[in-house]
Biopython code that builds the backbone (N, CA, C, O; Angstrom):
import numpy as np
from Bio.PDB.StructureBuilder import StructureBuilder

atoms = [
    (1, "UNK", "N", (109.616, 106.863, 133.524)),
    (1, "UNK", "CA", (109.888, 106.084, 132.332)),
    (1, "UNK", "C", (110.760, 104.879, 132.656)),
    (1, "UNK", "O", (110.561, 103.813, 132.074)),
    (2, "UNK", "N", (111.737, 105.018, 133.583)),
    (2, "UNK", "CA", (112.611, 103.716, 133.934)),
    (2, "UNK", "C", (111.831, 102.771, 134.552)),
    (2, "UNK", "O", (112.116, 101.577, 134.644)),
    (3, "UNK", "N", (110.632, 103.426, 135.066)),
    (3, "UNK", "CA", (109.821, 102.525, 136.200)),
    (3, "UNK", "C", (109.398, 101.065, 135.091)),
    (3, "UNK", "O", (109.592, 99.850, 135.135)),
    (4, "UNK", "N", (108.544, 102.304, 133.883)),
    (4, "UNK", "CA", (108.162, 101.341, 132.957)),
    (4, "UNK", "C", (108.995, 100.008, 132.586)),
    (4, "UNK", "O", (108.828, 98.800, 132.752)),
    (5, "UNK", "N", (110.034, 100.884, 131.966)),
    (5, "UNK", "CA", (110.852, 100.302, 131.226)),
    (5, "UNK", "C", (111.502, 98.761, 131.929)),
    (5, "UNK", "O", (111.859, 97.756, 131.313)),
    (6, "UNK", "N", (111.498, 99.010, 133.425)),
    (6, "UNK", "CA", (111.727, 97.851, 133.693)),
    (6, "UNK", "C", (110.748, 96.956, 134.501)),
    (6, "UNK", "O", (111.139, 96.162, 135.356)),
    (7, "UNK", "N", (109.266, 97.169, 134.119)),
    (7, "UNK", "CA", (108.334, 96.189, 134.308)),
    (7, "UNK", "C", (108.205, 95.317, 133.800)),
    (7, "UNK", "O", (108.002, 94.148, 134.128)),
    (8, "UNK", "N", (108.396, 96.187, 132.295)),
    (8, "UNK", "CA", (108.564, 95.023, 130.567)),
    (8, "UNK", "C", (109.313, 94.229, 130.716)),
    (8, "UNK", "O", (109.070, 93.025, 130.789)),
    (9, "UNK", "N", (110.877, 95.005, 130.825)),
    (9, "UNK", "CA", (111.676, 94.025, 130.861)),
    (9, "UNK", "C", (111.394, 93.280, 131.722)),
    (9, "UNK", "O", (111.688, 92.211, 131.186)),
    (10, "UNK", "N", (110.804, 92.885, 133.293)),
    (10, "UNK", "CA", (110.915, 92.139, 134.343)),
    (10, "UNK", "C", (109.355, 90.878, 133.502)),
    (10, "UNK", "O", (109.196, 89.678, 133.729)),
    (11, "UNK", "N", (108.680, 91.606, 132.767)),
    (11, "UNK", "CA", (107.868, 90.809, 132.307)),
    (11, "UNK", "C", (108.069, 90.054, 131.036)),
    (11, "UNK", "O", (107.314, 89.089, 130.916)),
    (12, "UNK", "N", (108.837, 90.245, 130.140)),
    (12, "UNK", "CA", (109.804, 89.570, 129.510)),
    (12, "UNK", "C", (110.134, 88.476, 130.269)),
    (12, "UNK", "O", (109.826, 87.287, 130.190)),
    (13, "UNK", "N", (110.862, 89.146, 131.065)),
    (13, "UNK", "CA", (111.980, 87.510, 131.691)),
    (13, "UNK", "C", (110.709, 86.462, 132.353)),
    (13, "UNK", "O", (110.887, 85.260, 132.552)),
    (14, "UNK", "N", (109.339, 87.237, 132.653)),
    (14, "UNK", "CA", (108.966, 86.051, 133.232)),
    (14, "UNK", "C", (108.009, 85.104, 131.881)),
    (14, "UNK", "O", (107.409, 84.031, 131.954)),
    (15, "UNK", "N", (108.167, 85.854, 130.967)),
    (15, "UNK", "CA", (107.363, 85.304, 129.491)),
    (15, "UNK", "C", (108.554, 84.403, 129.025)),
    (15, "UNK", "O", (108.053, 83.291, 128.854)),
    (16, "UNK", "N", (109.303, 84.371, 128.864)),
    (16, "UNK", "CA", (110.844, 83.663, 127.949)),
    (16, "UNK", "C", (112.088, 83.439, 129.298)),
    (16, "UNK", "O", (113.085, 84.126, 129.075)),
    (17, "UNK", "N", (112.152, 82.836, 130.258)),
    (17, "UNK", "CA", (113.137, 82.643, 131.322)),
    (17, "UNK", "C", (114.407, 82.431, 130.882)),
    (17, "UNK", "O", (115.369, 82.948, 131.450)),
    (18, "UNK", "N", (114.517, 81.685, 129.874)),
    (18, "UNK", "CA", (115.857, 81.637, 128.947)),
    (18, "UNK", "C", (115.997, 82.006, 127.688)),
    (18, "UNK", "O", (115.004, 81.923, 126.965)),
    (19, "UNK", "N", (117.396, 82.552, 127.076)),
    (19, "UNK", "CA", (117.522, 82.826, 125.164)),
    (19, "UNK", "C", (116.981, 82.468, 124.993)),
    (19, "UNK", "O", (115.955, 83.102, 124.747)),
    (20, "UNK", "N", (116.960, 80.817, 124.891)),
    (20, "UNK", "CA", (116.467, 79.676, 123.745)),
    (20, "UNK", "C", (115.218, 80.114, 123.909)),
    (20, "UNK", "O", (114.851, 80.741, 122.915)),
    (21, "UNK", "N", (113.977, 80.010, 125.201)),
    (21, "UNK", "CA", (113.119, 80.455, 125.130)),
    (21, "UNK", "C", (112.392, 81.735, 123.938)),
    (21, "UNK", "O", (111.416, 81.781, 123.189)),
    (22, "UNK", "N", (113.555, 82.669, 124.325)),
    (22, "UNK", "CA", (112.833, 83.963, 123.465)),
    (22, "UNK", "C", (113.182, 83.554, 121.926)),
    (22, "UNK", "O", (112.272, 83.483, 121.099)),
    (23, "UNK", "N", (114.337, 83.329, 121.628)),
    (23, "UNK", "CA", (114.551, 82.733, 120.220)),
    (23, "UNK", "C", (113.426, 81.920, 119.999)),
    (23, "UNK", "O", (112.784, 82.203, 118.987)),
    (24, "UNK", "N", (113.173, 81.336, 120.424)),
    (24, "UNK", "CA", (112.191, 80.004, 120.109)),
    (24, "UNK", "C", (110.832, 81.046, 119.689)),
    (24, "UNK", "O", (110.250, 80.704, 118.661)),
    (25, "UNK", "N", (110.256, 82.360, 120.447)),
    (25, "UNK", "CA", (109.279, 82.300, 120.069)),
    (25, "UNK", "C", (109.387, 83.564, 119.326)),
    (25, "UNK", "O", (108.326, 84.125, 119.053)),
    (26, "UNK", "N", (110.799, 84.256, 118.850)),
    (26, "UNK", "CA", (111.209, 85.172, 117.567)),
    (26, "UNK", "C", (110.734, 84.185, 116.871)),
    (26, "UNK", "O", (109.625, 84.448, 116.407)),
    (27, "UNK", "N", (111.229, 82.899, 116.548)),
    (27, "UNK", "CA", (111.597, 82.520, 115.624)),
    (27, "UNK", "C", (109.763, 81.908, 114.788)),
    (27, "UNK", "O", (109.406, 81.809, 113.615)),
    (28, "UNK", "N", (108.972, 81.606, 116.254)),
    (28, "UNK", "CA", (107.585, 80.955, 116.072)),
    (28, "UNK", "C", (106.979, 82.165, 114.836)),
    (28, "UNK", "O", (106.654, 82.055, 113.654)),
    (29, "UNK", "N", (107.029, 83.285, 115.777)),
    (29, "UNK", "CA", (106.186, 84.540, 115.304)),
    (29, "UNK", "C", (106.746, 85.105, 114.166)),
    (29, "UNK", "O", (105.906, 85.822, 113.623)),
    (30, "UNK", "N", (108.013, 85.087, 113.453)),
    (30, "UNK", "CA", (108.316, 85.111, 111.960)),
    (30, "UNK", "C", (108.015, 84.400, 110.768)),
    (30, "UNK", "O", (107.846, 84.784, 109.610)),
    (31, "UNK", "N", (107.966, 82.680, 111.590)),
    (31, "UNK", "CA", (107.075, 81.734, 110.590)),
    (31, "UNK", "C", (105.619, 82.141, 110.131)),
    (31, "UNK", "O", (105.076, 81.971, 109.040)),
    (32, "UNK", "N", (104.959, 82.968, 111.759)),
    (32, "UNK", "CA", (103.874, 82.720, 111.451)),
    (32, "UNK", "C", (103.685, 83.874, 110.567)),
    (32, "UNK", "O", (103.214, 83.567, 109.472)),
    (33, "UNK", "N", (103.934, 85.164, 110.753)),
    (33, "UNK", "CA", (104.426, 86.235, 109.645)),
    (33, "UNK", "C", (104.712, 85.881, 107.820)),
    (33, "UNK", "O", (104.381, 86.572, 106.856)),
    (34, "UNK", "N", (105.342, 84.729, 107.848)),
    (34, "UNK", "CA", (105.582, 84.190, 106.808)),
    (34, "UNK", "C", (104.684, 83.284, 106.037)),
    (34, "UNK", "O", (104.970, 82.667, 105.011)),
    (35, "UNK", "N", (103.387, 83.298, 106.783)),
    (35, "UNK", "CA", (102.417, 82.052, 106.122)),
    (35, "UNK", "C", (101.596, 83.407, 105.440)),
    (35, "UNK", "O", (101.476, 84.572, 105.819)),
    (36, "UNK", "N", (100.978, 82.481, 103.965)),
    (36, "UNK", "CA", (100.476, 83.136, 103.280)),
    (36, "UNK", "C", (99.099, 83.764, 103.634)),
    (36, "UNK", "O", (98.450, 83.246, 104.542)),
    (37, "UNK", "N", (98.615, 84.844, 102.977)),
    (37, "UNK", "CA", (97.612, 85.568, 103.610)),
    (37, "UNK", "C", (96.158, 84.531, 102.449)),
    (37, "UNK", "O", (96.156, 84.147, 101.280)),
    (38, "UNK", "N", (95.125, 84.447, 103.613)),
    (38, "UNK", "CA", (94.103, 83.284, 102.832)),
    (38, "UNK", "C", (94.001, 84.162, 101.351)),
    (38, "UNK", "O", (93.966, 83.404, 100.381)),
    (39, "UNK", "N", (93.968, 85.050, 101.144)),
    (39, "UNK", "CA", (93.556, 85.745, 99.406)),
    (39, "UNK", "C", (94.976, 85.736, 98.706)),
    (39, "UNK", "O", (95.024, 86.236, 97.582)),
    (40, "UNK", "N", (95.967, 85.294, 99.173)),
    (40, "UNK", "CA", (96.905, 84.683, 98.696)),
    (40, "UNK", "C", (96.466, 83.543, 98.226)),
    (40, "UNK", "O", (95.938, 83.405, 97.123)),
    (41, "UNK", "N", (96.655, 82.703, 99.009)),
    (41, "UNK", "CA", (96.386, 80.945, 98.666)),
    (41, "UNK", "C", (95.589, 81.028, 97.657)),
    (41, "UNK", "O", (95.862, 80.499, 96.580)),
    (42, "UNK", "N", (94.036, 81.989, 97.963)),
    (42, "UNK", "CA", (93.112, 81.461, 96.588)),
    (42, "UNK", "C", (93.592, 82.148, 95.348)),
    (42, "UNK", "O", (93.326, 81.671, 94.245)),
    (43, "UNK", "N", (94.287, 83.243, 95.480)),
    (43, "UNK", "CA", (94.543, 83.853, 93.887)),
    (43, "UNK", "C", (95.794, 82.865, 93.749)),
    (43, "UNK", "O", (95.685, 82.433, 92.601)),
    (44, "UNK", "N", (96.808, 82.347, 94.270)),
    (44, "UNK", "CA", (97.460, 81.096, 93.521)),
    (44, "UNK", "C", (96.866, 79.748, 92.729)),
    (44, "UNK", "O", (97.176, 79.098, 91.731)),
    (45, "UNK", "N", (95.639, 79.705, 93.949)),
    (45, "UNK", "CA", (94.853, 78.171, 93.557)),
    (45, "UNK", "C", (94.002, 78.716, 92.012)),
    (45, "UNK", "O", (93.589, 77.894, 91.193)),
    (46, "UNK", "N", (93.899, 79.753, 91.888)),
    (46, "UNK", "CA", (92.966, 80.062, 90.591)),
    (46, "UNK", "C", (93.603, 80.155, 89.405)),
    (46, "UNK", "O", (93.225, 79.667, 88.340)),
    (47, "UNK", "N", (95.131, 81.148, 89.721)),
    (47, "UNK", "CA", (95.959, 81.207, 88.686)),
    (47, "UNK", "C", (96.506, 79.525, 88.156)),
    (47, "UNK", "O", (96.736, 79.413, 86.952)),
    (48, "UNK", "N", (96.642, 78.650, 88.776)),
    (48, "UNK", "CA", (96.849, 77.529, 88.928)),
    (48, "UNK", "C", (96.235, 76.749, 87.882)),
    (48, "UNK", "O", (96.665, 76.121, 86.914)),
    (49, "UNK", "N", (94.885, 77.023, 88.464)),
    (49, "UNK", "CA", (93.264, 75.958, 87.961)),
    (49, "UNK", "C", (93.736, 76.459, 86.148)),
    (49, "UNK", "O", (94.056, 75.601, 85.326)),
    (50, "UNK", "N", (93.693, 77.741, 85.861)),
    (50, "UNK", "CA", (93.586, 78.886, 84.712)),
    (50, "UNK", "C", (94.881, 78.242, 83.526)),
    (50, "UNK", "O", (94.636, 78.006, 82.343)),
    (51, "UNK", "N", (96.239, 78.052, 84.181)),
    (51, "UNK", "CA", (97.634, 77.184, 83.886)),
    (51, "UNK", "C", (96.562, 75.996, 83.205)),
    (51, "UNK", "O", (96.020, 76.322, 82.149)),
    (52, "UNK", "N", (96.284, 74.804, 83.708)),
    (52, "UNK", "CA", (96.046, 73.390, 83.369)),
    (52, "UNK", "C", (94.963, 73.603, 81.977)),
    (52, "UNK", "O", (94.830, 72.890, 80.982)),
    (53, "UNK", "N", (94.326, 74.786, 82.338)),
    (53, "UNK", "CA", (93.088, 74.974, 80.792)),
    (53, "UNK", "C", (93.464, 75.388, 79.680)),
    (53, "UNK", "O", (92.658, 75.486, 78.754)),
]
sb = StructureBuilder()
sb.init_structure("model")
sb.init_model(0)
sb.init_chain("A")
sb.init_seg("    ")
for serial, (resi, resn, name, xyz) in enumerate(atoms, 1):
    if name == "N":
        sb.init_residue(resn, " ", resi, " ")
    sb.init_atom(name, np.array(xyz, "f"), 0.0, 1.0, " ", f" {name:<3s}", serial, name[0])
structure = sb.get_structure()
């Protein structure tokens, strides 16, 4: 299990070499987490259209 454990980690460091690096791509992959799901967008765009009538 340690063997594992430090492949990841050794493959980590070679994915993100610095913090800023790994922050940078926490921070990518939460935005992208945060974008709306497409049957989102359209049940807003409809409720929307439904508002103006």
């Amino acid at each position: 299990m340690k063997d594992l454990e430090t492949r990841y980690l050794e493959r980590l460091s070679d994915l993100y070499p610095t913090i800023a690096a790994a922050f940078t791509e926490i921070i990518n992959l939460q935005a992208i987490l945060n974008l709306p799901k497409g049957t989102e967008l359209v049940e807003e765009s409809f409720m929307m259209c439904w508002k103006v009538m």
